[in-house]
Each structure stands twice: as C-alpha cells, then as structure tokens.
C-alpha positions in Angstrom: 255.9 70.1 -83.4 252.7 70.2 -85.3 252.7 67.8 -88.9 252.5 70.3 -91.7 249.0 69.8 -93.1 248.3 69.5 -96.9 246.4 72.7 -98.3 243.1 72.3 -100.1 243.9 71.1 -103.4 242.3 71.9 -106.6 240.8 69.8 -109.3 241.5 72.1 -112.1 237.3 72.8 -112.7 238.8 76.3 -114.2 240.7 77.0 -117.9 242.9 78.3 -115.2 244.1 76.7 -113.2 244.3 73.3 -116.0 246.5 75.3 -118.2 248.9 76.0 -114.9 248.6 72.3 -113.9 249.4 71.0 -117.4 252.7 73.8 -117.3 253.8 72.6 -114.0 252.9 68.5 -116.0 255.4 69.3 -118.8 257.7 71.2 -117.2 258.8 69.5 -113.9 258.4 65.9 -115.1 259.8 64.1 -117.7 258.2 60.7 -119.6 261.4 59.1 -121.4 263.4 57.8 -118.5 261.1 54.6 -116.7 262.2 52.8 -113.3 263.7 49.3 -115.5 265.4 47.2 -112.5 262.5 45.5 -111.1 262.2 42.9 -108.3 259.3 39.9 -109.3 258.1 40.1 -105.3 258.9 41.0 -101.9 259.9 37.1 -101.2 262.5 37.6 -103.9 264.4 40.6 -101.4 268.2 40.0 -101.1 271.0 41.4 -99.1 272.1 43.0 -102.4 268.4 44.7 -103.1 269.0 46.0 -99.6 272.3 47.4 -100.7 270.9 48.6 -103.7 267.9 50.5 -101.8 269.8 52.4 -99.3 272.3 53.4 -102.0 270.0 54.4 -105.2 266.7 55.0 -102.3 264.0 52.8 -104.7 263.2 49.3 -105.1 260.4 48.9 -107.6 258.5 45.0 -107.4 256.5 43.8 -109.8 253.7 41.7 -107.7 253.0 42.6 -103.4 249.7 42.2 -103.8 247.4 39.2 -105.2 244.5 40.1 -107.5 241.9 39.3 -104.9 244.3 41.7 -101.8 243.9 44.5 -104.5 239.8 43.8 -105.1 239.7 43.9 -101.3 241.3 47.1 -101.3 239.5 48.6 -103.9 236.5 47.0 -102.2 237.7 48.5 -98.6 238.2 52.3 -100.1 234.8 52.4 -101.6 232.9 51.1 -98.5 234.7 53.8 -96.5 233.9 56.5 -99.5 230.2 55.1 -99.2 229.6 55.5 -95.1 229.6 51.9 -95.4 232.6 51.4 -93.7 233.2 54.0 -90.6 236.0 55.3 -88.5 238.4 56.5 -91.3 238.9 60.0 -92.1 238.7 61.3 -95.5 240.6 64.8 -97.4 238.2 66.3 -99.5 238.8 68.8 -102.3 235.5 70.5 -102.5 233.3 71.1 -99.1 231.7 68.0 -97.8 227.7 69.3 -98.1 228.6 69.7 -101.5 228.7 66.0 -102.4 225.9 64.2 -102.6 226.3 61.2 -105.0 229.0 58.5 -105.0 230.3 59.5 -107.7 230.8 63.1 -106.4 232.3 62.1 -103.3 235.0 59.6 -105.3 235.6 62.7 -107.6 236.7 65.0 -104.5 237.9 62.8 -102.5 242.0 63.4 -102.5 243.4 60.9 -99.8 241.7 58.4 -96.9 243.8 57.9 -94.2 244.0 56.8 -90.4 242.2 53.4 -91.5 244.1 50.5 -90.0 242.2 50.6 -86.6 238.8 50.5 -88.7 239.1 49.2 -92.1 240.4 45.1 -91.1 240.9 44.8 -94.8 243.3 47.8 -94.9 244.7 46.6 -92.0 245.5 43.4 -93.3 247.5 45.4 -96.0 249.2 47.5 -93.9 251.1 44.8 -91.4 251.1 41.9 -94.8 253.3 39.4 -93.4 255.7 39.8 -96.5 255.6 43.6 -96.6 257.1 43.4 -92.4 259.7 40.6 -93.4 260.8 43.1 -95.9 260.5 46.3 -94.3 262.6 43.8 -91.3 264.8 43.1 -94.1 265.8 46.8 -95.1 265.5 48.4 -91.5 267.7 46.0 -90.3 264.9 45.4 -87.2 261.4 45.4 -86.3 259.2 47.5 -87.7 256.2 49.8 -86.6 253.7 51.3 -89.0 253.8 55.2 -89.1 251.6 55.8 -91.5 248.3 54.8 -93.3 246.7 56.6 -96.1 245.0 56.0 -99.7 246.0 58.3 -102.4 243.2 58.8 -104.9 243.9 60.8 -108.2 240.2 60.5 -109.9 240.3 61.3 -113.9 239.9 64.3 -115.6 242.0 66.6 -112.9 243.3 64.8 -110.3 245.8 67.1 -108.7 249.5 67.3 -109.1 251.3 66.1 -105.8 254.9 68.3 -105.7 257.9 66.7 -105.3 258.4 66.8 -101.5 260.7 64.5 -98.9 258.1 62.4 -96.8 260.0 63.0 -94.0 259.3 66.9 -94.2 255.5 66.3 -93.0 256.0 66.4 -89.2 253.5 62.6 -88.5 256.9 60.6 -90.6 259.8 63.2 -89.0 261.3 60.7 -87.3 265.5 60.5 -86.4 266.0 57.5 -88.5 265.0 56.6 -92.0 261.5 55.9 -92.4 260.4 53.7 -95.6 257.2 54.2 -97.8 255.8 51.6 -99.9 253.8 53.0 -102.5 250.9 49.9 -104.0 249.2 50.9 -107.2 245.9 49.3 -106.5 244.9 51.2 -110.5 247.3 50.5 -113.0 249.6 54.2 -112.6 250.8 55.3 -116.1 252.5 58.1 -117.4 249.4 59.9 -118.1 247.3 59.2 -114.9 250.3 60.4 -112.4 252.9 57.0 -111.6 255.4 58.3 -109.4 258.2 59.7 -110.3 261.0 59.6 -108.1 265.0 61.3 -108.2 267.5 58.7 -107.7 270.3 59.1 -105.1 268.6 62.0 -103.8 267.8 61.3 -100.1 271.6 61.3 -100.1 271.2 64.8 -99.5 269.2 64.6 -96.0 266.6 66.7 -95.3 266.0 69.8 -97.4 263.7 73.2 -96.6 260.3 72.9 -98.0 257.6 76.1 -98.7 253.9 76.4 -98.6 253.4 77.0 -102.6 251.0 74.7 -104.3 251.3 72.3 -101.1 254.1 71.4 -98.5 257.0 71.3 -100.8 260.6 71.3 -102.6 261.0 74.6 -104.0 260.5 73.9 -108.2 263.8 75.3 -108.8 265.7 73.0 -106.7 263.8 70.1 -108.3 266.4 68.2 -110.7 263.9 67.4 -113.5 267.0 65.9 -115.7 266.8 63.3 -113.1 263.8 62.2 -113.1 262.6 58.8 -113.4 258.7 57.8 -113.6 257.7 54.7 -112.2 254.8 53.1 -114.1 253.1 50.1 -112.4 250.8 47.5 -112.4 247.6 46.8 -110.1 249.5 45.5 -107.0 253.2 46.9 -108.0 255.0 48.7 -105.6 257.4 51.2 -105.0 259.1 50.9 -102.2 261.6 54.3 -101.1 263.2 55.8 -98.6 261.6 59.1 -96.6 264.1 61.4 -97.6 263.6 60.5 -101.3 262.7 63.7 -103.5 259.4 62.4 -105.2 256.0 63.3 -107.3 253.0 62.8 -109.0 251.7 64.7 -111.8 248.1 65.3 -113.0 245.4 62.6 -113.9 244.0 64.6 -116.9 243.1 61.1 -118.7 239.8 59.4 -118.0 241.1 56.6 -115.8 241.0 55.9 -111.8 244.5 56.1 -110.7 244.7 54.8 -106.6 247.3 53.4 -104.5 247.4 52.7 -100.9 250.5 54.4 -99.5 252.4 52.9 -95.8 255.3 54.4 -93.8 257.2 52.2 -91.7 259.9 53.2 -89.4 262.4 51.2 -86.9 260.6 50.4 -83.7 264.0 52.3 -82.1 263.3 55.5 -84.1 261.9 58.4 -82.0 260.4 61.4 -83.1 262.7 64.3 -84.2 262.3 67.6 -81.9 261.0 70.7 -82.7 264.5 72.6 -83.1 265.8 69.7 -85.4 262.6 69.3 -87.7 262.8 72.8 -88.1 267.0 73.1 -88.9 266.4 70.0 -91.4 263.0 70.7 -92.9 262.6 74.3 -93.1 264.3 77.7 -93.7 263.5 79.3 -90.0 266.8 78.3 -89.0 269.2 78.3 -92.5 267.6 80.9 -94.2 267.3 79.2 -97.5 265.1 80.8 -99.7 263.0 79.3 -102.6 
C-alpha cells in the first residue's frame, strides 16, 4: 500500500483561484462555534479527559510548550528553510529553482517533514517527556511516533487544507487508533486557518476520501453545522484522534500561521493491509461516490 500523497497546492497568486478559495472559506467552515473546554497542560490529564477524548475525539490544552520550546521550534524550522539545518525534507508549492530568497522559500514552502532523525530540536518536541506520558495516558500503552511534519500556512494565501481523516493517508493507516497532536507554534486564529474539527465524528470509522483539491472527504459529506474552530495560542495544542473529520481554511490575513504536527500510535498497532485500507478509506471496494 502506497501513502496517498498530497497534490501540489496552490497559493491563490490568481483572481481565480482566491475567489474559489474564499467560497470553499465561507462555505465549509463556520467562525461562531469555538472549542471552550480547555485543559491548562498536559500534566493536568485525567482518567476523565481520557474518557472525554475517546468519546467527543479532541482535547484542546492551553500550554505544551514553554516560550523558549516554541522559539526553538520556530528557530529549528527556519534553519531547515535556510540549508542551515540539513536532512529534512521540505513540500513546496511553486518549483524549487524558482526560490531564491528566504523569504520566497518561507512563502512556498507548505509542510517540512521527516525531521526527528536530523533536526535534535524537533526531536526533542516530538518524544517531550509530557507529550509520551500523555499519549501513554490516552493509548492506554507505550507509544511510538508515526509521524513528524511542520505545517506552514504563510500570509496572504496559504492554502485551505480539506477536511480529511488522518488515518486516510496510507504513512498513519494503522489497525488501531492513532493520535495527532496539533502545536500552534503562531498564534492560529479564525482568520489565519486554526483548525477546525467535527466533534464525535471519528465515531464513524473510516470513510472514502477523493482526489479533488487534495486527498479528501467529499464537501457534501462534510457536516459544516458541526463544526467547531479551534483557535490557539503559541504552544496550545490540539490533541485528536486519526479518524477525526478535520480542517484548515485559508491564511488570507498578513500573519505567519505554523504548527508542528505528531502522530503517535500504540507500539502494538500494525499497519492495515492493502485490502482493508482500501474497504475503509476508499470507494474501490463500496462504491461510494462523492
């Protein structure tokens, strides 16, 4: 089974295309409803947070990172945006030769990932002693990191992410729950694309996704009434279950918005075969149709 790969996304340079993205903005994602039930830190996990995350699939905390982890991250993103830190791998929006200033490159660049073997102060991030005691927490055993990436919507067009299951991309399809913590390292507002997340809906296990403006939930199945946006602070987190339908819409303000995103799954969880990613993911075997 091959990962499903992320087509080349746009950064609305075209009357175009902005006037679709700002469309798709207003139409599947709503402002009024915010995530309110917050957790003050990851130390502060209880048995009835755990409850409360595998029945509602979101935890939202106020503070996992210090100020100085974030500065280090921030610090750790542009070193590997610069050449000055090496190894990682980096999803551009606009061909590589292209770029030839800083600036440029931060303006393309979409996502960094596969950092944790070469970026130590990523690294440290990724296996944060209170982030494992946590994931430990909600697993219900050891954990194994699945998943490193950066997600980097620069201003003035940073690109809508569709609502999509996590699970769906063939690296986290795994056959048992994996767990994404999502750490605003920007503050994410309503107008620089927070997350917005549907509650309860990973109750409804894996569902088909299509090749439309990425690897996604078909719009119409997206329950918009739902929806809840999840603004947060630098160092905030969300923390939600794989199968959880989520999104980010457009940064067409003038601020940064980053985050660094993990995956964490049980160290018992294996890798889901070809047949079953495919029943649970896709519409080769049911026949649904978008």
């Amino acid at each position: 089974m091959s990962a499903k790969e992320n087509k080349t996304l746009v950064s609305y340079e075209n009357p175009e295309e902005q006037e679709l993205a700002r469309t798709v903005a207003a139409s599947l994602y709503r402002y009024d409803q915010i995530a309110e039930d917050r957790i003050p830190t990851l130390q502060d996990l209880t048995e009835a947070h755990v409850k409360q995350f595998w029945d509602r699939g979101y935890l939202v905390v106020d503070q996992a990172l210090t100020p100085d982890e974030v500065d280090r991250s921030i610090e750790a993103i542009m070193d590997i945006l610069a050449g000055r830190s090496t190894g990682s791998k980096i999803q551009f929006v606009r061909p590589r030769s292209e770029l030839h200033s800083l600036e440029e490159i931060e303006l393309a660049a979409r996502k960094v990932y596969d950092y944790t073997d070469h970026e130590p102060r990523l690294h440290a991030i990724a296996y944060h002693e209170a982030i494992m005691e946590a994931m430990e927490k909600l697993l219900g055993e050891k954990a194994k990191v699945a998943q490193d990436q950066a997600l980097l919507k620069p201003p003035t067009g940073g690109a809508e992410k569709p609502w999509h299951q996590d699970m769906a991309y063939g690296a986290l399809a795994y056959d048992k729950s994996v767990i994404g913590l999502w750490i605003a390292l920007d503050p994410a507002e309503l107008d620089n694309g927070c997350m917005h997340v549907i509650p309860y809906s990973h109750r409804d296990g894996g569902v088909p996704h299509y090749a439309v403006r990425d690897w996604q939930l078909c719009d119409l199945a997206v329950q918009v009434d739902r929806d809840v946006a999840v603004p947060l602070k630098p160092g905030g987190v969300l923390i939600f279950s794989g199968l959880l339908h989520h999104g980010t819409p457009p940064n067409f303000s003038a601020k940064r918005r980053r985050a660094l995103q993990f995956h964490y799954a049980p160290e018992s969880a294996k890798k889901l075969s070809p047949q079953e990613y495919k029943r649970m993911f896709t519409n080769e075997m049911t026949g649904a149709e978008c």
